[in-house]
Backbone as CSV, one residue per row, in Angstrom:
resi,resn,N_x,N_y,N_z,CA_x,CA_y,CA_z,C_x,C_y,C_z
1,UNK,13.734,-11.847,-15.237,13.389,-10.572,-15.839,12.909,-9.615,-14.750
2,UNK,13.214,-8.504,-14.834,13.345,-7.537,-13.414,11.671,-6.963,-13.881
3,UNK,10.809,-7.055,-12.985,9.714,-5.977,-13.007,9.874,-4.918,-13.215
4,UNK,8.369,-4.166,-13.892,8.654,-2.747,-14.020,8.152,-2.424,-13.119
5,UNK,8.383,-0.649,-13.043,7.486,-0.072,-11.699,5.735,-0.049,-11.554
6,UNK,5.948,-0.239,-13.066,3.776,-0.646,-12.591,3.454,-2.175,-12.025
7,UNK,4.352,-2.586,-12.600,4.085,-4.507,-12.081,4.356,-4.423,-10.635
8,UNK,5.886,-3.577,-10.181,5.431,-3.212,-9.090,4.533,-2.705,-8.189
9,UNK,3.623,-1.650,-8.400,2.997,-1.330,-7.867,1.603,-2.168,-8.039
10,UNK,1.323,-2.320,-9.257,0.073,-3.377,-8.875,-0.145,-4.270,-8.120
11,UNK,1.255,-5.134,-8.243,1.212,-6.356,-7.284,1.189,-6.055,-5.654
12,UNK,1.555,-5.131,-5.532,1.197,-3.909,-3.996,-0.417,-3.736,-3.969
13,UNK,-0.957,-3.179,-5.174,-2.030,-2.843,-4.713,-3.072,-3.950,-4.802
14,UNK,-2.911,-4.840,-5.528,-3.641,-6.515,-5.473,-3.379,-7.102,-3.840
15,UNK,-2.453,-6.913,-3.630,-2.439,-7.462,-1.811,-2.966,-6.385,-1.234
16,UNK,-2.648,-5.235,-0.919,-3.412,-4.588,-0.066,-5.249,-4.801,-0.284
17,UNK,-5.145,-4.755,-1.223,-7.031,-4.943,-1.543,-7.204,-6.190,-1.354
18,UNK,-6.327,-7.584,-1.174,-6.931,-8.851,-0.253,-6.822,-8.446,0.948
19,UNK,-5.679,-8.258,1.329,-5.315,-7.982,2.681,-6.791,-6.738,3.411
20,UNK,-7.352,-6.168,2.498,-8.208,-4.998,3.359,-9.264,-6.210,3.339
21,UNK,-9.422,-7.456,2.053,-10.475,-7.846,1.933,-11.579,-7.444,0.944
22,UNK,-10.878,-6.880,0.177,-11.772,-5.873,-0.811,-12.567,-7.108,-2.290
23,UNK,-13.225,-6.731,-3.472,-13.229,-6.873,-4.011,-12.699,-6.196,-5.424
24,UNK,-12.216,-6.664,-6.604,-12.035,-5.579,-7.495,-12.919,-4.498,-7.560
25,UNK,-14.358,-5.258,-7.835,-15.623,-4.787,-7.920,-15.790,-3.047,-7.051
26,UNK,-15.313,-3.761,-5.555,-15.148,-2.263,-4.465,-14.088,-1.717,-4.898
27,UNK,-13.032,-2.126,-5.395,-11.828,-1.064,-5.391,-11.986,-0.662,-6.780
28,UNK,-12.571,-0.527,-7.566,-13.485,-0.115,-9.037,-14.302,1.110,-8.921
29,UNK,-15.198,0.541,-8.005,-16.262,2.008,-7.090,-15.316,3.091,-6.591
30,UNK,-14.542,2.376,-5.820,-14.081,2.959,-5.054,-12.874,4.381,-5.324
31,UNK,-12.213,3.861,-6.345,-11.637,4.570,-7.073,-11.782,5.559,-7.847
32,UNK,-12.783,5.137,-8.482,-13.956,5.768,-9.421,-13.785,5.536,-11.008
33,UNK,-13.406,3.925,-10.850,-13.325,3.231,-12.221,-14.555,2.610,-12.689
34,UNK,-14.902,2.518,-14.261,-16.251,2.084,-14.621,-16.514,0.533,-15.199
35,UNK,-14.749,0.201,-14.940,-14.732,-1.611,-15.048,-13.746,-2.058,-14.487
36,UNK,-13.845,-3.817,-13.991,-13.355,-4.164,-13.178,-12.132,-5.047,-14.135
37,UNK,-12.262,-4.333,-15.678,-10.924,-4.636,-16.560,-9.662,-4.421,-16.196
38,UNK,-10.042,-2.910,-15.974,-8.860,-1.657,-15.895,-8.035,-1.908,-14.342
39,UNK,-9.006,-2.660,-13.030,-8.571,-2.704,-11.988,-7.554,-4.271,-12.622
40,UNK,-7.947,-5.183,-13.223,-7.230,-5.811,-13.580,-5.617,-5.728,-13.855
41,UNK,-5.992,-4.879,-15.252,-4.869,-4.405,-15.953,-3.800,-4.092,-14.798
42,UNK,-4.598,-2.742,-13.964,-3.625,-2.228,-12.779,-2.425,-3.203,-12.429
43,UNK,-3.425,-4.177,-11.637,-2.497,-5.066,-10.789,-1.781,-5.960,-11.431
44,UNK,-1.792,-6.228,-13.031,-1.021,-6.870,-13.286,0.180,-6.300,-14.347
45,UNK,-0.305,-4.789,-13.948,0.888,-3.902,-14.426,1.055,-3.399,-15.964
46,UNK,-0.251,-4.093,-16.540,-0.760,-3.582,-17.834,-0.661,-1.816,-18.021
47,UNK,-1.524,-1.221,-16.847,-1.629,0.040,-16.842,-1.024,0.463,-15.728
48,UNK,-1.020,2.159,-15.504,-0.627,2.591,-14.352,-2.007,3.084,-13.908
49,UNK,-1.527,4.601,-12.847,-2.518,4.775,-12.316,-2.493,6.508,-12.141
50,UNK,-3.412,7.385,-12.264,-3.119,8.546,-12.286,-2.647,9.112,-11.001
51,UNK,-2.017,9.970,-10.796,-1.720,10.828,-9.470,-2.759,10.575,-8.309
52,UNK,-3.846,10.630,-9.099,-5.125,11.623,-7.930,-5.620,9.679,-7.325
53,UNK,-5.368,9.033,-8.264,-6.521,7.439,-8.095,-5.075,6.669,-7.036
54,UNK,-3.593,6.971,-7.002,-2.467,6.544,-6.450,-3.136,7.368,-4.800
55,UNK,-3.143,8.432,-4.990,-3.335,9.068,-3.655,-4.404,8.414,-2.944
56,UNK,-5.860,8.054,-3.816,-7.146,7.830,-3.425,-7.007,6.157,-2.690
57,UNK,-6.003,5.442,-3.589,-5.761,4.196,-2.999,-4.621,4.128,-1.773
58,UNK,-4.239,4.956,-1.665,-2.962,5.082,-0.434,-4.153,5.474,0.773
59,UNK,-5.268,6.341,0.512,-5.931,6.865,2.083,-6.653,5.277,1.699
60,UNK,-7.191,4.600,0.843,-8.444,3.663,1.263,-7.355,2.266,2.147
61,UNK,-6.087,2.214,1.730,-5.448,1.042,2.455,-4.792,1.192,3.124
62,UNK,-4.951,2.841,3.961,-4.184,3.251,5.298,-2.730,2.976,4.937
63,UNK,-2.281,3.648,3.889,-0.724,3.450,3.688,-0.119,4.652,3.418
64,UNK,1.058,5.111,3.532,2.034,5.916,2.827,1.862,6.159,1.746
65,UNK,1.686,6.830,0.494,1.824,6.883,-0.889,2.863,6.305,-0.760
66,UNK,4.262,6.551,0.013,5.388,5.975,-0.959,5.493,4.400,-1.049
67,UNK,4.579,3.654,-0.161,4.685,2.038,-0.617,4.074,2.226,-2.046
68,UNK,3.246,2.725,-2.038,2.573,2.155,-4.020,4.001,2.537,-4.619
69,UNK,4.338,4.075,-4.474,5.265,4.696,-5.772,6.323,4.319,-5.408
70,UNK,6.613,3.143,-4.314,8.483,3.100,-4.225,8.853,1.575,-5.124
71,UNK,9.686,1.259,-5.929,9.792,0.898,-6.790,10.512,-0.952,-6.104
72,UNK,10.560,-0.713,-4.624,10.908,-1.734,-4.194,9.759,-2.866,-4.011
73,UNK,10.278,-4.068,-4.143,8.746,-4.789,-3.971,8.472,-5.257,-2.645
74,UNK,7.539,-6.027,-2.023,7.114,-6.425,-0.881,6.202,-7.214,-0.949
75,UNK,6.412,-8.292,-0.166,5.660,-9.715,0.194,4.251,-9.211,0.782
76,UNK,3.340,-10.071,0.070,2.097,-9.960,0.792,2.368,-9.756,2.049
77,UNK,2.811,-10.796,3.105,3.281,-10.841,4.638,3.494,-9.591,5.068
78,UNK,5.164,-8.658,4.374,5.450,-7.744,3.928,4.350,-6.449,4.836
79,UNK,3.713,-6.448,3.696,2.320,-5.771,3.625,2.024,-5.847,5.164
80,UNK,1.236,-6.773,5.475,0.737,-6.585,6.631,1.438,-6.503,7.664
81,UNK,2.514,-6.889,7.655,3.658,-6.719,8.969,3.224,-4.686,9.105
82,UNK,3.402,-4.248,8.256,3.650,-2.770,7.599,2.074,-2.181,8.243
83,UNK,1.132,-3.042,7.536,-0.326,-2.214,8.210,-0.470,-2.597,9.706
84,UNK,0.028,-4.087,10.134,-0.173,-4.031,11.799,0.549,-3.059,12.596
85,UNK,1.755,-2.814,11.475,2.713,-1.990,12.772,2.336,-0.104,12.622
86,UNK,1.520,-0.340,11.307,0.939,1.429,11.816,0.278,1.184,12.634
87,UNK,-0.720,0.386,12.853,-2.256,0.536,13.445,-1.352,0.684,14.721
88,UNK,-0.421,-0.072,15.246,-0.183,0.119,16.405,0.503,1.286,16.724
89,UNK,1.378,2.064,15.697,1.783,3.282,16.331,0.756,4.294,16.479
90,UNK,-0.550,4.205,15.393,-1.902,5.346,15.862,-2.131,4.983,16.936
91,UNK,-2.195,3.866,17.602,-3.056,3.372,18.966,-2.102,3.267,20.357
92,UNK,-0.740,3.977,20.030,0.303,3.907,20.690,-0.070,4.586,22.069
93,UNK,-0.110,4.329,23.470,-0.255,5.347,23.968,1.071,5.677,24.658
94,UNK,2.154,4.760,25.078,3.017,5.149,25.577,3.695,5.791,25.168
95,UNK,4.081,7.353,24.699,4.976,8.035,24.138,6.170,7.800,24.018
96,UNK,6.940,7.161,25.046,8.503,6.935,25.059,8.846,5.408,23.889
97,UNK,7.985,5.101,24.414,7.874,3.505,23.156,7.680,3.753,21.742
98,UNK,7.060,5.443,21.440,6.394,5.367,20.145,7.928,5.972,19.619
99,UNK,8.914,6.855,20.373,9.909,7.605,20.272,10.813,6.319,19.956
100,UNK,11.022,5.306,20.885,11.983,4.533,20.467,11.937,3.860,18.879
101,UNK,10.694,3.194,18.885,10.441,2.926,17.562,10.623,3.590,16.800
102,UNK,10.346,4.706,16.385,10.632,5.848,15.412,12.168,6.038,15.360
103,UNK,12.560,6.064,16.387,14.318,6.291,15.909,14.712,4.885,15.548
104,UNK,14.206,3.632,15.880,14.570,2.309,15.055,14.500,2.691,13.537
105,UNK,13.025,3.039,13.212,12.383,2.827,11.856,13.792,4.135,11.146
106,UNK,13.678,5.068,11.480,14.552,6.197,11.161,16.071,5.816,11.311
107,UNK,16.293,4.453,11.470,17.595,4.508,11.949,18.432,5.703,12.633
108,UNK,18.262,6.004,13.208,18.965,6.935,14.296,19.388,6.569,15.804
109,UNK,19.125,5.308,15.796,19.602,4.506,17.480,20.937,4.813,17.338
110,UNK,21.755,5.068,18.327,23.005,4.824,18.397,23.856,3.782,19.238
């Protein structure tokens, strides 16, 4: 049975919040939810999530909005392959290396 796009995205945002190390409890606060039901529900695709609380969880797990809203799924592993390899392009200093990569990720190598 094919997931929907909230099962998708919950199950995104249940790993990123191990992967940060979080608790529901913090990503409840954090959000600015008043139970740690509704963070439930989220991740297991019961509910969605409004515009503004999608955006609020994309800056707290250093991600793209479009991993939550893209409808493709991704492996825990996945995930972190994805957060090690930003951290390293913010911390990039060699410019020509950050250029090559970017035309990988962009497919544009020729």
């Amino acid at each position: 049975m094919k997931k929907t796009a909230k099962e998708i995205m919950g199950g995104k945002l249940r790993d990123l919040r191990k992967i940060h190390g979080m608790t529901q409890i913090e990503l409840m606060d954090a959000l600015g939810y008043t139970s740690t039901g509704m963070i439930s529900q989220i991740e297991t695709g019961q509910r969605g999530m409004d515009h503004e609380r999608l955006y609020k969880a994309a800056k707290i797990f250093k991600v793209d909005l479009s991993v939550l809203l893209n409808e493709k799924e991704m492996s825990f592993k996945d995930l972190q392959l994805l957060i090690r390899f930003k951290e390293m392009l913010e911390n990039e200093q060699d410019s020509e290396a950050f250029e090559r990569i970017k035309k990988i990720m962009l497919g544009t190598t020729t």
